[in-house]
PDB file of N, CA, C and O in Angstrom:
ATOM      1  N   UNK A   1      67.134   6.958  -8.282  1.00  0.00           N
ATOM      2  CA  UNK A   1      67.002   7.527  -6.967  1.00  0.00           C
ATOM      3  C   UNK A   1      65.880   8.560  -7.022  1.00  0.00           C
ATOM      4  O   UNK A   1      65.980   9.285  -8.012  1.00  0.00           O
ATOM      5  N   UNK A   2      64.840   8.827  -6.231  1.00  0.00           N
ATOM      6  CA  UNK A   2      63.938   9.593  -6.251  1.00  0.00           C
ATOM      7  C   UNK A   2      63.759  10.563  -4.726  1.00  0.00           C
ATOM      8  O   UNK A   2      63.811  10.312  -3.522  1.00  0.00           O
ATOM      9  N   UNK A   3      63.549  11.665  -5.496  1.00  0.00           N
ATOM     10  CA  UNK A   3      63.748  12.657  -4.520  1.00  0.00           C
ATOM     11  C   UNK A   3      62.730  13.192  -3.694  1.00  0.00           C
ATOM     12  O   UNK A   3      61.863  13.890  -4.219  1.00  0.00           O
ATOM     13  N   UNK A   4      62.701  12.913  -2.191  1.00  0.00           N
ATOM     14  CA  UNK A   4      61.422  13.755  -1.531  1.00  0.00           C
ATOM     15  C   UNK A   4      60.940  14.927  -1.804  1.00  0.00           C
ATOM     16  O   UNK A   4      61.806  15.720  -2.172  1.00  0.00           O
ATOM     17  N   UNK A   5      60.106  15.250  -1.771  1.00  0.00           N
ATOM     18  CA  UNK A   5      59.519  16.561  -1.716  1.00  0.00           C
ATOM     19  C   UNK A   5      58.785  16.830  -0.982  1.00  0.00           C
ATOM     20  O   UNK A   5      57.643  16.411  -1.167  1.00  0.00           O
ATOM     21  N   UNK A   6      59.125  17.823   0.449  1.00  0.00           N
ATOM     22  CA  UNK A   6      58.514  18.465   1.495  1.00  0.00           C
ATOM     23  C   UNK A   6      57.909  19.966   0.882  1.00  0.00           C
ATOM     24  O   UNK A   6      58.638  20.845   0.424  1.00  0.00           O
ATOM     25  N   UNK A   7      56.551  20.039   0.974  1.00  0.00           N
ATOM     26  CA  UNK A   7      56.283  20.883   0.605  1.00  0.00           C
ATOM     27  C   UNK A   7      56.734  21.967   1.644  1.00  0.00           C
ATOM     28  O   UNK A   7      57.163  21.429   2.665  1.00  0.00           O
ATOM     29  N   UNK A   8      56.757  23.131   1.679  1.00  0.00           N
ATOM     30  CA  UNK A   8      56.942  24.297   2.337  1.00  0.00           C
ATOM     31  C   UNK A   8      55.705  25.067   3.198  1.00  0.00           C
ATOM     32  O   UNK A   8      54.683  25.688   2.905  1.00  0.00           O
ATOM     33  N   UNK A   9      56.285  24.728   4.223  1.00  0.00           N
ATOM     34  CA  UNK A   9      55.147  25.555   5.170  1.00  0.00           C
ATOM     35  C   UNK A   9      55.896  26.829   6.297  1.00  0.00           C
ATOM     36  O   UNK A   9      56.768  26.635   7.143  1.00  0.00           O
ATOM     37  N   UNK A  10      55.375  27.806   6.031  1.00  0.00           N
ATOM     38  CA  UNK A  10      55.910  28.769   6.524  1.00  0.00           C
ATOM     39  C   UNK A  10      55.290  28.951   8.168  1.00  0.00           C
ATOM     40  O   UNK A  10      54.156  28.478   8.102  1.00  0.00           O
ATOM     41  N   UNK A  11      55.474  29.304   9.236  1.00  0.00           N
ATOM     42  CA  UNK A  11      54.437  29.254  10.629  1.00  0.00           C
ATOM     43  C   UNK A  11      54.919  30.363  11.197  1.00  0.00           C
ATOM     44  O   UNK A  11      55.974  30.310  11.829  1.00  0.00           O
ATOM     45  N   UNK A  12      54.325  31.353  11.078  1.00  0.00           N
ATOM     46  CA  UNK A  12      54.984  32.283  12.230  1.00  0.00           C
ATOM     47  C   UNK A  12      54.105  32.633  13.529  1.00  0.00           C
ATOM     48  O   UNK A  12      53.161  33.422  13.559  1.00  0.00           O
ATOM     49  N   UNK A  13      54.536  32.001  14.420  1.00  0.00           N
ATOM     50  CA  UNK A  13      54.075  32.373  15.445  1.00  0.00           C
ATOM     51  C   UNK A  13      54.765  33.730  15.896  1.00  0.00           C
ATOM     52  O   UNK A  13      55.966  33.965  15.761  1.00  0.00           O
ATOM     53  N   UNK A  14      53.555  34.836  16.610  1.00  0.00           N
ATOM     54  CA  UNK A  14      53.921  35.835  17.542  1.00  0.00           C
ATOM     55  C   UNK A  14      54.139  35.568  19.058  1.00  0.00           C
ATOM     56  O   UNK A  14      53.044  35.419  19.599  1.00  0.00           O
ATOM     57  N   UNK A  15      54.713  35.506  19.541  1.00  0.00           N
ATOM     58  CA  UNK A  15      55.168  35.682  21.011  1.00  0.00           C
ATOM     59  C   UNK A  15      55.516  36.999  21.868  1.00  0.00           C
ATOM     60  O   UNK A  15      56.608  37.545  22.023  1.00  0.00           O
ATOM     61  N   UNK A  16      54.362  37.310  22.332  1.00  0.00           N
ATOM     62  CA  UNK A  16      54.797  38.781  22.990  1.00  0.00           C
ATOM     63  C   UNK A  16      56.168  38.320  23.802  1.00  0.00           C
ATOM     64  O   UNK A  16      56.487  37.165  24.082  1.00  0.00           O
ATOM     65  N   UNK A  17      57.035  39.781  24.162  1.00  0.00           N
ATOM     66  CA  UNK A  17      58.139  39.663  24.502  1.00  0.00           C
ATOM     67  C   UNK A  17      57.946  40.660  26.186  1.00  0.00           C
ATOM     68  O   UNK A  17      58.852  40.709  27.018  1.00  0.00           O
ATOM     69  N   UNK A  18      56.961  41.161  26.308  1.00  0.00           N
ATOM     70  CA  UNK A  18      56.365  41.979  27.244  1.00  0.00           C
ATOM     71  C   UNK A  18      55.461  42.588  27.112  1.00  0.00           C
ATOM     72  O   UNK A  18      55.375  43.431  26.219  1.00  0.00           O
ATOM     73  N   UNK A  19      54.185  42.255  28.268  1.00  0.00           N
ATOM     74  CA  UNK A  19      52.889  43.151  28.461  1.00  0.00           C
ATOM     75  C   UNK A  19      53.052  44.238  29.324  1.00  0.00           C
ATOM     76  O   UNK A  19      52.034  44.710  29.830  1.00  0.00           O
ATOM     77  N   UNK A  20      54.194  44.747  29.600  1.00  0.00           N
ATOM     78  CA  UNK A  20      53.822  46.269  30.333  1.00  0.00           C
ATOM     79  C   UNK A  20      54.053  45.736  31.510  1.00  0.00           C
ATOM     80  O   UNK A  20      54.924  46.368  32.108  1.00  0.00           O
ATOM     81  N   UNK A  21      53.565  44.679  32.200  1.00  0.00           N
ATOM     82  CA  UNK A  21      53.479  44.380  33.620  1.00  0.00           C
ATOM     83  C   UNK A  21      54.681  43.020  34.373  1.00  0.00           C
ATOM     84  O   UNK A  21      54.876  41.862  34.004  1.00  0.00           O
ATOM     85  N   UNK A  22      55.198  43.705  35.362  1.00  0.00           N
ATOM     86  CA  UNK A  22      56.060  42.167  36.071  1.00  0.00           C
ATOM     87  C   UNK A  22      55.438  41.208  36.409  1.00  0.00           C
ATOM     88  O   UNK A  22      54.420  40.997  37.068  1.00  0.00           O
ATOM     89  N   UNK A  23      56.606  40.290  35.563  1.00  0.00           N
ATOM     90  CA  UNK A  23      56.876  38.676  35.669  1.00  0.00           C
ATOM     91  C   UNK A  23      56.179  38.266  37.000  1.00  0.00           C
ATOM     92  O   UNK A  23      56.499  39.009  37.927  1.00  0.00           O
ATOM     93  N   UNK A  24      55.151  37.097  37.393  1.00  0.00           N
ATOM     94  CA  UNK A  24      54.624  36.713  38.558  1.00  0.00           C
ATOM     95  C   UNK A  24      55.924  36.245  39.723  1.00  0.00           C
ATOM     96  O   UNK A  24      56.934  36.053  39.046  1.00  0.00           O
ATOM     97  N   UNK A  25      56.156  36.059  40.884  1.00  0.00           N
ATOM     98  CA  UNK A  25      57.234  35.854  41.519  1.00  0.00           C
ATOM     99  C   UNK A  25      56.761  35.020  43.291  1.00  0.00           C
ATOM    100  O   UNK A  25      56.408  35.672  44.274  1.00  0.00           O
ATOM    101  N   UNK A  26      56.874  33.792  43.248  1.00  0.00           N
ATOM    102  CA  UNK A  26      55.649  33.478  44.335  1.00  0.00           C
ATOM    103  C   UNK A  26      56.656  33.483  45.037  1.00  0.00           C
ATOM    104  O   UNK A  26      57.574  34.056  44.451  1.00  0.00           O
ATOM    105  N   UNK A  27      57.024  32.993  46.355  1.00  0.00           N
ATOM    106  CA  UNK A  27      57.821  32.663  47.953  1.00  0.00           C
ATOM    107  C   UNK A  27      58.531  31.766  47.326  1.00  0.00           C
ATOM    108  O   UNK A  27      59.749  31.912  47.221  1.00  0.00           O
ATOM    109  N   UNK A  28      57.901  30.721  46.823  1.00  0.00           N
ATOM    110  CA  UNK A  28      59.027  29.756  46.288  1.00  0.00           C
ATOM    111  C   UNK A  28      60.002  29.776  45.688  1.00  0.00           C
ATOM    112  O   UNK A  28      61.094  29.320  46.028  1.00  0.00           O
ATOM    113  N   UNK A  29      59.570  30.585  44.223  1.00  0.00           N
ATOM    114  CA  UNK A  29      60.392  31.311  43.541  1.00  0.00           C
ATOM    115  C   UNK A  29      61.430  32.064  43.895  1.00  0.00           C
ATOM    116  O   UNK A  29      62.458  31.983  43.222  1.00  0.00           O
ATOM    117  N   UNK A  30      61.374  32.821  44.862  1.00  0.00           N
ATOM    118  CA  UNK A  30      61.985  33.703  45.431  1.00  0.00           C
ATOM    119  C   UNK A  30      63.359  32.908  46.092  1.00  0.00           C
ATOM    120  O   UNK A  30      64.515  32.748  45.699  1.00  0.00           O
ATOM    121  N   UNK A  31      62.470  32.437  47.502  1.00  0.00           N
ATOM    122  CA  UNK A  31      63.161  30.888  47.869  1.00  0.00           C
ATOM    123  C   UNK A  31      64.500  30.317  47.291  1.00  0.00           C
ATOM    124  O   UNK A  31      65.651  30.428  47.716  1.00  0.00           O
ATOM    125  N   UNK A  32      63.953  29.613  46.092  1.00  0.00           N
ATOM    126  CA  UNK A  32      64.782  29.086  45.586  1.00  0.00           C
ATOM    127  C   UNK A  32      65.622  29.512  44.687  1.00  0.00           C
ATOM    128  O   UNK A  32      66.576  28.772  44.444  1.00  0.00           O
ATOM    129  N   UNK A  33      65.513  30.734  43.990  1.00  0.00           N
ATOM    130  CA  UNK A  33      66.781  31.351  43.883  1.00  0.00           C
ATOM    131  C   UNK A  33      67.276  32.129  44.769  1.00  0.00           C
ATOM    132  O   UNK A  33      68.437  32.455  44.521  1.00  0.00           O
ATOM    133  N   UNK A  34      66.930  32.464  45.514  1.00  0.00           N
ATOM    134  CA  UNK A  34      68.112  32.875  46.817  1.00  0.00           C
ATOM    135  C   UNK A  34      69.090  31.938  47.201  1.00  0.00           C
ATOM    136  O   UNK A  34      70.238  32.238  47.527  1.00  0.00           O
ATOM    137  N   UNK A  35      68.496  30.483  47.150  1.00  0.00           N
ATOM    138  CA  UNK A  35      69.381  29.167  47.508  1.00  0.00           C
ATOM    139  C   UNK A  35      70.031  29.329  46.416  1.00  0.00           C
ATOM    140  O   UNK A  35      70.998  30.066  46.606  1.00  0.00           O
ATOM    141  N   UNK A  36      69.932  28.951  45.289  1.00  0.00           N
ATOM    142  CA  UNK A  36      70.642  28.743  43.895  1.00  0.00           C
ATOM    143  C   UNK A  36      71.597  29.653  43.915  1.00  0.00           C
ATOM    144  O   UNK A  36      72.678  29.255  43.481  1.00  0.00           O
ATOM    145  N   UNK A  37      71.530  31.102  44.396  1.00  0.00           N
ATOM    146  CA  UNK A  37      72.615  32.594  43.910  1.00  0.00           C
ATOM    147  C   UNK A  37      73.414  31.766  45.324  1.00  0.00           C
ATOM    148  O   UNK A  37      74.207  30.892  44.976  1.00  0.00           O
ATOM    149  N   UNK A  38      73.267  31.970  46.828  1.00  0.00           N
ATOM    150  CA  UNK A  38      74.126  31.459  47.748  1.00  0.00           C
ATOM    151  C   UNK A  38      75.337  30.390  47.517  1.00  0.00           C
ATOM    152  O   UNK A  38      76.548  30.541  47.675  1.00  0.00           O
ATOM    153  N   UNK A  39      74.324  28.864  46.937  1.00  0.00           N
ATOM    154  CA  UNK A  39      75.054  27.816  46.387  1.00  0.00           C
ATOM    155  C   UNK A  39      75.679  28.099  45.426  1.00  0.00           C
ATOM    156  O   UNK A  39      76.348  27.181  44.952  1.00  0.00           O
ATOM    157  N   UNK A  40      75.725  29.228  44.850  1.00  0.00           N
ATOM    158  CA  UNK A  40      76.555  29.363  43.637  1.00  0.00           C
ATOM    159  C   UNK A  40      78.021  30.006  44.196  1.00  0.00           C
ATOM    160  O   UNK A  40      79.127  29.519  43.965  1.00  0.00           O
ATOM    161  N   UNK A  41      77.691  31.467  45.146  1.00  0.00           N
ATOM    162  CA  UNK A  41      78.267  32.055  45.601  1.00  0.00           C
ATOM    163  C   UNK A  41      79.277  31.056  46.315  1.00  0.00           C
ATOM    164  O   UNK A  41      80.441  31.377  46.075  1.00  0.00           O
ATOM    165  N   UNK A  42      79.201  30.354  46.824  1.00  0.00           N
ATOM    166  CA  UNK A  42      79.981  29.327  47.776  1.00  0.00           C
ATOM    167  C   UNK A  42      81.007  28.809  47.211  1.00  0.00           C
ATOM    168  O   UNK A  42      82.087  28.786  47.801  1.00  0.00           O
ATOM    169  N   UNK A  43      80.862  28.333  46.040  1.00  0.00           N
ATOM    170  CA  UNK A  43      81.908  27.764  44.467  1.00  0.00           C
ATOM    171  C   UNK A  43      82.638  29.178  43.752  1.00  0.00           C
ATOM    172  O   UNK A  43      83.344  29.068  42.749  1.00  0.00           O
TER     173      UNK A  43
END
């Protein structure tokens, strides 16, 4: 039986977690979670 060998690769990605400034938020957005919280509210 012979055994794979995956070599090791390490990847670290950075992902900022916040630039200081608010999340974009268009009409739609807005919109549609207002529908989503209502329709929820209803259940």
């Amino acid at each position: 039986m012979s055994k794979l060998s995956i070599p090791s690769v390490e990847r670290r990605n950075t992902y900022p977690t916040s630039d200081g400034k608010p999340m974009a938020e268009t009409d739609t957005h807005r919109d549609l979670m207002t529908a989503l919280i209502e329709t929820l509210k209803a259940f």
